[in-house]
PASEBA-1860 file (N, C-alpha, C; in nm, 3 decimals):
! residues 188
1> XXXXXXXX> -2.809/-0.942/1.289/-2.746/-1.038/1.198/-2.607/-1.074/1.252 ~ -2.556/-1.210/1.266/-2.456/-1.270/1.285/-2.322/-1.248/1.213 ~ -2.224/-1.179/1.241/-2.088/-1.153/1.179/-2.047/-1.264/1.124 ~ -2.039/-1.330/0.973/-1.995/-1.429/0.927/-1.834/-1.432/0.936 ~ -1.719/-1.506/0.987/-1.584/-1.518/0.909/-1.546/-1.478/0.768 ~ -1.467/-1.457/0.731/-1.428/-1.414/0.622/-1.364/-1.566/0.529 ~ -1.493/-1.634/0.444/-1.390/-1.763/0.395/-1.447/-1.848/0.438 ~ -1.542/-1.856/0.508/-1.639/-1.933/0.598/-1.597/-2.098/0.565
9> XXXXXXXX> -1.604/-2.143/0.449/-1.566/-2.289/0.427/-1.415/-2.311/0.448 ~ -1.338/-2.216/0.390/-1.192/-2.256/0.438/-1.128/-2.281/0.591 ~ -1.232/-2.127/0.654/-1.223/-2.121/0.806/-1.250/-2.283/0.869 ~ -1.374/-2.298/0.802/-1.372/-2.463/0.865/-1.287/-2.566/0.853 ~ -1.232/-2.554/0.713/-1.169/-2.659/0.680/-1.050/-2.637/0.825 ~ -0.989/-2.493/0.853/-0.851/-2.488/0.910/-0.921/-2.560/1.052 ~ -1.054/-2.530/1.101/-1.056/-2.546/1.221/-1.091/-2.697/1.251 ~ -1.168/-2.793/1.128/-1.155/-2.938/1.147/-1.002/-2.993/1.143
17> XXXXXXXX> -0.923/-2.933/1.099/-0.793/-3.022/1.059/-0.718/-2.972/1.234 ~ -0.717/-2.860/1.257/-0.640/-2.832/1.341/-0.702/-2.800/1.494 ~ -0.813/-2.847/1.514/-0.875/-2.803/1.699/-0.922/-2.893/1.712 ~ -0.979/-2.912/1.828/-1.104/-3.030/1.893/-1.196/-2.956/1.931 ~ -1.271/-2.845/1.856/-1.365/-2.836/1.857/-1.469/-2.879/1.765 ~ -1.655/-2.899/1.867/-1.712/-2.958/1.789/-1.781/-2.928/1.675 ~ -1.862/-2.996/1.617/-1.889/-2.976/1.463/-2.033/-2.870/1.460 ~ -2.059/-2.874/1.543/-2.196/-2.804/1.564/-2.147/-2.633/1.626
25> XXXXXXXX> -2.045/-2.631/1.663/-1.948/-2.545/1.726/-1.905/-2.447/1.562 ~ -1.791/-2.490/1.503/-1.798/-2.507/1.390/-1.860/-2.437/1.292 ~ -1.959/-2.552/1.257/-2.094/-2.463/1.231/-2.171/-2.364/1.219 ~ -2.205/-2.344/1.346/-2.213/-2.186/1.420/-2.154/-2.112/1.384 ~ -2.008/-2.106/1.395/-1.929/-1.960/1.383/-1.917/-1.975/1.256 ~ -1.938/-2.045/1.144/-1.891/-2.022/1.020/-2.022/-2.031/0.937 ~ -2.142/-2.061/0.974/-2.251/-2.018/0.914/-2.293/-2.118/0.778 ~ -2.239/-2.246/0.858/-2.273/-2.384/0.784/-2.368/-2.455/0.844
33> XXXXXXXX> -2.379/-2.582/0.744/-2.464/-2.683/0.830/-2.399/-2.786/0.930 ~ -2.446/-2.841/1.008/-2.317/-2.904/1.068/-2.262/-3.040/0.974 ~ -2.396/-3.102/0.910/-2.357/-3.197/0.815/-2.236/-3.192/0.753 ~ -2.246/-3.038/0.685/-2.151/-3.012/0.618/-2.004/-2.943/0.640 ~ -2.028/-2.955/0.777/-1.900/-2.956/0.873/-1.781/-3.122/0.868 ~ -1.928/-3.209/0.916/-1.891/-3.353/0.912/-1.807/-3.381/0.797 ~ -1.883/-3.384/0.654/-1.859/-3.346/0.517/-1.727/-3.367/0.532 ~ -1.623/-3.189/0.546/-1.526/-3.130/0.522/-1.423/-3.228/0.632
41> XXXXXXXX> -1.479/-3.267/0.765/-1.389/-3.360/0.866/-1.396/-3.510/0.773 ~ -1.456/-3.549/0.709/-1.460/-3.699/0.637/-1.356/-3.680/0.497 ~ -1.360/-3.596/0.439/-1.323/-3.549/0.281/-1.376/-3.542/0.175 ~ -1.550/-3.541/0.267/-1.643/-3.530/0.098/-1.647/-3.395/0.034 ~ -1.647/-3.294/0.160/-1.712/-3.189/0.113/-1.577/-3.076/0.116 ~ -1.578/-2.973/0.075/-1.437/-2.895/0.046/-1.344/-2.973/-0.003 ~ -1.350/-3.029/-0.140/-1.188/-3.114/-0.145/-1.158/-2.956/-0.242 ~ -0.975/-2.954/-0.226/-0.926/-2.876/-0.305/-0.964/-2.747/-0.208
49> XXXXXXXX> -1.019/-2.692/-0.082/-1.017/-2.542/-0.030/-0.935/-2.567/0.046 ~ -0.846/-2.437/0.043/-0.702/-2.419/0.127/-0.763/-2.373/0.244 ~ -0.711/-2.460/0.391/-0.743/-2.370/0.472/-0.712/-2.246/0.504 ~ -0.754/-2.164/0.559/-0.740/-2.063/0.605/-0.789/-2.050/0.778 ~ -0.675/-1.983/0.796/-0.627/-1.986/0.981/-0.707/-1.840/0.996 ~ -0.785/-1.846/1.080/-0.904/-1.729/1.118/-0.784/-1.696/1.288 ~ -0.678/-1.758/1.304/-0.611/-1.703/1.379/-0.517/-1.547/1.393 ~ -0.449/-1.540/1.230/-0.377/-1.537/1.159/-0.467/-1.372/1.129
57> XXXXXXXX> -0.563/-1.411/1.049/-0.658/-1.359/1.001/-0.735/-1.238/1.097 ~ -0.721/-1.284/1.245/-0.737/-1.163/1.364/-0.902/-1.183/1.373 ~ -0.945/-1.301/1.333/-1.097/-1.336/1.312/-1.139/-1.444/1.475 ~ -1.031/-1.536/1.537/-1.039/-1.567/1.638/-0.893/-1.548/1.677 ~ -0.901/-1.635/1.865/-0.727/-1.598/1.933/-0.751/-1.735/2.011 ~ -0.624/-1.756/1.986/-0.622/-1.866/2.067/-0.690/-1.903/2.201 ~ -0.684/-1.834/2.308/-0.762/-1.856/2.354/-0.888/-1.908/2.361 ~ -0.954/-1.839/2.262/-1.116/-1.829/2.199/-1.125/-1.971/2.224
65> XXXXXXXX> -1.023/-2.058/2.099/-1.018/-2.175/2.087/-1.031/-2.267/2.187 ~ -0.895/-2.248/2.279/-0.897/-2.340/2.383/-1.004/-2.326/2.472 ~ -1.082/-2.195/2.476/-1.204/-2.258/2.603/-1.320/-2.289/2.556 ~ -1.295/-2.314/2.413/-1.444/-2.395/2.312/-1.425/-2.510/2.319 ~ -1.275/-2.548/2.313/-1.252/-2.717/2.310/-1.255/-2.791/2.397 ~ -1.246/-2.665/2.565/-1.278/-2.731/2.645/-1.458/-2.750/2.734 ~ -1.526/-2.647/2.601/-1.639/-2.652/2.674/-1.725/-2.628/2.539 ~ -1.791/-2.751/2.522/-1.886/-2.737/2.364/-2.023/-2.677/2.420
73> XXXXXXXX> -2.040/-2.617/2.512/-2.180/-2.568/2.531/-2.143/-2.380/2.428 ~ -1.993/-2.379/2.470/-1.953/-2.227/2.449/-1.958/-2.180/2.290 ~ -2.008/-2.087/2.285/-2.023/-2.090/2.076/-1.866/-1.987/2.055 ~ -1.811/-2.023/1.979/-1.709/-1.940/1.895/-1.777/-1.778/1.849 ~ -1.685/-1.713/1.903/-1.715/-1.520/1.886/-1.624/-1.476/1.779 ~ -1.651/-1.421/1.695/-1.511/-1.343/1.574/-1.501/-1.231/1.655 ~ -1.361/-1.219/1.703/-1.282/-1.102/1.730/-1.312/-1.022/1.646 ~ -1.373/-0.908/1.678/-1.330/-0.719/1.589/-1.187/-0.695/1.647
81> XXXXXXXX> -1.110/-0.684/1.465/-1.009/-0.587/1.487/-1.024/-0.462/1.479 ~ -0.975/-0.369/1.517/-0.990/-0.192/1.509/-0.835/-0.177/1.417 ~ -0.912/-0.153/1.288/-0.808/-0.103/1.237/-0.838/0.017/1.189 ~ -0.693/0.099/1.220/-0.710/0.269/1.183/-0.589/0.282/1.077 ~ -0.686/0.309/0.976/-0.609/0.342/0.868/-0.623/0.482/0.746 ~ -0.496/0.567/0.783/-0.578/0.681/0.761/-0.518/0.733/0.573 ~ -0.642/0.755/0.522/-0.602/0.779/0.377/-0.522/0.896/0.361 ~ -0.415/0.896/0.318/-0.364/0.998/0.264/-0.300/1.000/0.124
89> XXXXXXXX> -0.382/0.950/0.043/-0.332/0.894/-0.100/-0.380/1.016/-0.175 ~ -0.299/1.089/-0.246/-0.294/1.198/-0.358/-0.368/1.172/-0.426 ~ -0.466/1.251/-0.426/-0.561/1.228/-0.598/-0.477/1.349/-0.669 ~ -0.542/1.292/-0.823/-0.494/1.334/-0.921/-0.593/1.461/-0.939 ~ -0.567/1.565/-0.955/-0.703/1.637/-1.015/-0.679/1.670/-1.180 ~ -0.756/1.703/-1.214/-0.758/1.776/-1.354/-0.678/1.880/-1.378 ~ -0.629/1.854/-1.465/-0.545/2.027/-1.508/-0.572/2.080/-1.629 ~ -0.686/2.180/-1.633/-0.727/2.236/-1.764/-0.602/2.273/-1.840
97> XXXXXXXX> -0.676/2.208/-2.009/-0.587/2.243/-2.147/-0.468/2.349/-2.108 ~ -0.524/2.476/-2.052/-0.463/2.645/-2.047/-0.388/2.657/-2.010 ~ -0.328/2.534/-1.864/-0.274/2.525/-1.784/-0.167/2.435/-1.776 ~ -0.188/2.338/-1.863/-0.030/2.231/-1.864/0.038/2.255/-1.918 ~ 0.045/2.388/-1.987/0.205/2.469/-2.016/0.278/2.506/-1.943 ~ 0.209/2.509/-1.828/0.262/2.509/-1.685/0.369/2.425/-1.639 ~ 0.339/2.289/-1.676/0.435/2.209/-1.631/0.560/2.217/-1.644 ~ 0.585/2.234/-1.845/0.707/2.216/-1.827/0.804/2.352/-1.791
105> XXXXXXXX> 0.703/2.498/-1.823/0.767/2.598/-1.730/0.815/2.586/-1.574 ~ 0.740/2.485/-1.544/0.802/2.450/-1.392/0.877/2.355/-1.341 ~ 0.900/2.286/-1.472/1.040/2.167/-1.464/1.152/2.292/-1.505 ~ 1.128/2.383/-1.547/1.238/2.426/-1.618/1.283/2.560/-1.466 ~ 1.196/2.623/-1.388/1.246/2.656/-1.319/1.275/2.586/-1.200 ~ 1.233/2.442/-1.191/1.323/2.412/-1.086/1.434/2.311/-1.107 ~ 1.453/2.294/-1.249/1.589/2.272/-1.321/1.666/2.393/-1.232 ~ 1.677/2.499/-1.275/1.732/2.661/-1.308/1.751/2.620/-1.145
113> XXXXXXXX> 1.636/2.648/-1.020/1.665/2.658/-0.882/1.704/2.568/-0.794 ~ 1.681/2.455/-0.802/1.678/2.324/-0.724/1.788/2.197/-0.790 ~ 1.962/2.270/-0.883/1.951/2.197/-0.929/1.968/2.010/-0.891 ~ 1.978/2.005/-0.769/2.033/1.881/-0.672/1.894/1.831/-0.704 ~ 1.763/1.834/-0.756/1.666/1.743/-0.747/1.672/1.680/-0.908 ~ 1.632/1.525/-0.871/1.662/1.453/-0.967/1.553/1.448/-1.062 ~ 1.540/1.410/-1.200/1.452/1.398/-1.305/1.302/1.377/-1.200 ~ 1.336/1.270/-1.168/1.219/1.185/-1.109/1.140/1.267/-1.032
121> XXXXXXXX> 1.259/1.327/-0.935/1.203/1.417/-0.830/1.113/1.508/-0.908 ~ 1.130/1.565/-0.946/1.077/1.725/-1.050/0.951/1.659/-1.094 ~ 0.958/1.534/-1.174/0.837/1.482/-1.234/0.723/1.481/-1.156 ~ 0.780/1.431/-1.021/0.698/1.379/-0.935/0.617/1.470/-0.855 ~ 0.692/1.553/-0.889/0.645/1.767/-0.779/0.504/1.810/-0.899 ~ 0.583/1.804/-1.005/0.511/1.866/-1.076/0.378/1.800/-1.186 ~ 0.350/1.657/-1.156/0.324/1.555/-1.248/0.310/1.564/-1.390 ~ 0.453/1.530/-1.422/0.515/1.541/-1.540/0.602/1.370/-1.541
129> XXXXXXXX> 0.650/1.365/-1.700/0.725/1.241/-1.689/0.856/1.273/-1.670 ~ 0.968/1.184/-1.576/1.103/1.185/-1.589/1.190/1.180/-1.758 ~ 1.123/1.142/-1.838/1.191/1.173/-1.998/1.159/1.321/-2.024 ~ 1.056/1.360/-2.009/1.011/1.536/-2.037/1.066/1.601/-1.938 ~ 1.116/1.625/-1.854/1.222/1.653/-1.744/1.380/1.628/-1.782 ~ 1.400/1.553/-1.816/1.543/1.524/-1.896/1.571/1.563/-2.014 ~ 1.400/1.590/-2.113/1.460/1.659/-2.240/1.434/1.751/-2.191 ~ 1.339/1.857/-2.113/1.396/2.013/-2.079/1.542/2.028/-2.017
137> XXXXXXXX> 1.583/1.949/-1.958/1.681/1.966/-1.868/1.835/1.939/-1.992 ~ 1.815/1.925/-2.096/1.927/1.885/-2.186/1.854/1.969/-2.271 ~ 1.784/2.056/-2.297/1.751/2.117/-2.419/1.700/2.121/-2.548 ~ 1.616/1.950/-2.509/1.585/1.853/-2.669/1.427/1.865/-2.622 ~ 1.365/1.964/-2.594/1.252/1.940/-2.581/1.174/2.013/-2.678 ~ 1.052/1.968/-2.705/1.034/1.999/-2.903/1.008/2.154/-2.872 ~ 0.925/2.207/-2.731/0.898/2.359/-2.734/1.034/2.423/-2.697 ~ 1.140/2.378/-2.657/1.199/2.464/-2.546/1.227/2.585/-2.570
145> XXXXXXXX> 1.231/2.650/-2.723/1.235/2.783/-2.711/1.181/2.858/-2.663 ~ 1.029/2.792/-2.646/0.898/2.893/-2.577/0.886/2.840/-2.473 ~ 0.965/2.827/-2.372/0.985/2.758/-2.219/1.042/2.911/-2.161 ~ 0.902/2.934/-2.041/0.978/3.067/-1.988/0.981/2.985/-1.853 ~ 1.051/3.050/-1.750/1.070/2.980/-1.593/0.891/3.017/-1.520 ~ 0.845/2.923/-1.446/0.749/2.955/-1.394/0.705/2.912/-1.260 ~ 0.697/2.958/-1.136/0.735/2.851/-0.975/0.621/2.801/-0.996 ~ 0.655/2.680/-0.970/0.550/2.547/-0.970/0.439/2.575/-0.885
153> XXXXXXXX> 0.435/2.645/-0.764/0.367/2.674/-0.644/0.306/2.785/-0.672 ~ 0.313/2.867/-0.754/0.221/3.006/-0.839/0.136/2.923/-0.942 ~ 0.182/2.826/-0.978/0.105/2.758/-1.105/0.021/2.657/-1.012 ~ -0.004/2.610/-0.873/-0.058/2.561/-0.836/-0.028/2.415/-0.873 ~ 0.093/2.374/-0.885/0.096/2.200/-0.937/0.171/2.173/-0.849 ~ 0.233/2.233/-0.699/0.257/2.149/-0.600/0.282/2.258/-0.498 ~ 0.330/2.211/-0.324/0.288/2.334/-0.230/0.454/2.327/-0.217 ~ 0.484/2.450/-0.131/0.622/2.482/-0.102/0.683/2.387/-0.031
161> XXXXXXXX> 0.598/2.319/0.126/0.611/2.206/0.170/0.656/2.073/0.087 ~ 0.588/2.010/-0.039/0.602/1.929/-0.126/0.797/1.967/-0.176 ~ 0.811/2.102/-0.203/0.962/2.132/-0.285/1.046/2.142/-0.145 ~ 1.005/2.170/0.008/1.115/2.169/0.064/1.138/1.988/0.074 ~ 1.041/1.908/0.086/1.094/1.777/0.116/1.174/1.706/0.009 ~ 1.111/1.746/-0.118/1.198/1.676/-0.207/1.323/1.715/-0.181 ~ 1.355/1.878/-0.201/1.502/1.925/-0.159/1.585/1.835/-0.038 ~ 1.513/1.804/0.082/1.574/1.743/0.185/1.623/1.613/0.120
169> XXXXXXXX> 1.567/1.506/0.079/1.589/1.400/0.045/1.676/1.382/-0.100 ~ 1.668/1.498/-0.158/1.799/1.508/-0.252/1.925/1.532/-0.201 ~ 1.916/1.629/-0.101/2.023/1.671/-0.044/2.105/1.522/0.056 ~ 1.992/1.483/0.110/2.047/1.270/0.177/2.112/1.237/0.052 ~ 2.043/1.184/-0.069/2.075/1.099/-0.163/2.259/1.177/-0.170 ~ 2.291/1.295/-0.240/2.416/1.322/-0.294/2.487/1.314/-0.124 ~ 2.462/1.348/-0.027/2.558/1.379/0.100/2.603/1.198/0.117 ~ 2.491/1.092/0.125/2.512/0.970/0.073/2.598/0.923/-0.019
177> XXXXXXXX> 2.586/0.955/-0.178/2.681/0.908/-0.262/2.833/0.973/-0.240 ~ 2.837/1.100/-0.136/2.918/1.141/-0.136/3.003/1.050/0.012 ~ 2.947/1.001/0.059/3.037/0.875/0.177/3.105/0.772/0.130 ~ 2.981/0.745/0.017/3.002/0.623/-0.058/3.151/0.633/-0.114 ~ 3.147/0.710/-0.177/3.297/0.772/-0.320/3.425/0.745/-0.195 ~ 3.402/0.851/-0.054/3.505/0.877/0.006/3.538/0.700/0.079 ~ 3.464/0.637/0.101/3.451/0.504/0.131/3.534/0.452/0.017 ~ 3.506/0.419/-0.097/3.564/0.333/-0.233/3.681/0.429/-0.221
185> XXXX> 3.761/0.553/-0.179/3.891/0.582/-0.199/3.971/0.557/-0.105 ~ 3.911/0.492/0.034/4.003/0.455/0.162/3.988/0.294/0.160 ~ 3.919/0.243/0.068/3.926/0.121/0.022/4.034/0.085/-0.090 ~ 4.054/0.176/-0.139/4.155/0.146/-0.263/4.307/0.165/-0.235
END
């Protein structure tokens, strides 16, 4: 089976408005009729589709083009791109009922240890919200009496790796605001 373009009618539209290649050419690579190639070159057929540049798109290369336009026996090929794209997107897992008391025991000890990491940060270690992080961290949180300290990494809600990076990038942010300040006092 023949690799269609992605857009197949728009692809045409870009390639009647903008090449001298032919309609039967066209055609071919986009998996039309040629009529209805003609069609889209007259303005009966596609009114209102935006072209779309199959250049752009990594679907043909210039080249491709220029030695079709100079030779209509030659059929148009869609370039394969190789794209490597590697997942590393966090899933969420489940955290049984028993266990999300956990959390805010572990906002609260790395309140207590880490204190240079910000609301957000903590939330984000431990998936918790930045407001439930700010009321443990101010003392307005509806349990906090029954808040004992608990390492996040014994409770399994993030790895030691995860708390040294946040630490690093807290430690940028304040060494940062701290240029900033000394900056605004040799400015003043």
């Amino acid at each position: 089976m023949k690799e269609k373009p992605f857009m197949p009618k728009a692809t045409a539209v870009w390639l009647v408005e903008n090449t001298k290649i032919s309609f039967k050419q066209i055609a071919d690579f986009c998996d039309l009729h040629e009529l209805e190639v003609k069609g889209i070159a007259d303005g009966d057929v596609a009114k209102g589709i935006k072209a779309y540049n199959p250049i752009l798109a990594g679907q043909l290369t210039r080249e491709e083009i220029e030695a079709c336009s100079n030779d209509t026996s030659k059929p148009l090929v869609i370039t394969k791109k190789t794209i490597d794209i590697k997942e590393e997107k966090k899933v969420q897992k489940y955290i049984p009922l028993s266990k999300r008391q956990d959390r805010p025991n572990a906002a609260l000890w790395l309140i207590k240890n880490y204190p240079q990491l910000s609301d957000g940060q903590i939330g984000k270690l431990i998936g918790s919200t930045k407001n439930t992080v700010t009321l443990i961290k101010n003392n307005k949180y509806w349990n906090s009496s029954n808040l004992i300290q608990k390492d996040p990494v014994a409770s399994n809600l993030c790895s030691q790796f995860d708390i040294i990076k946040a630490n690093e990038k807290a430690e940028r942010r304040i060494a940062r605001k701290k240029k900033e300040k000394e900056n605004q006092k040799i400015e003043s």
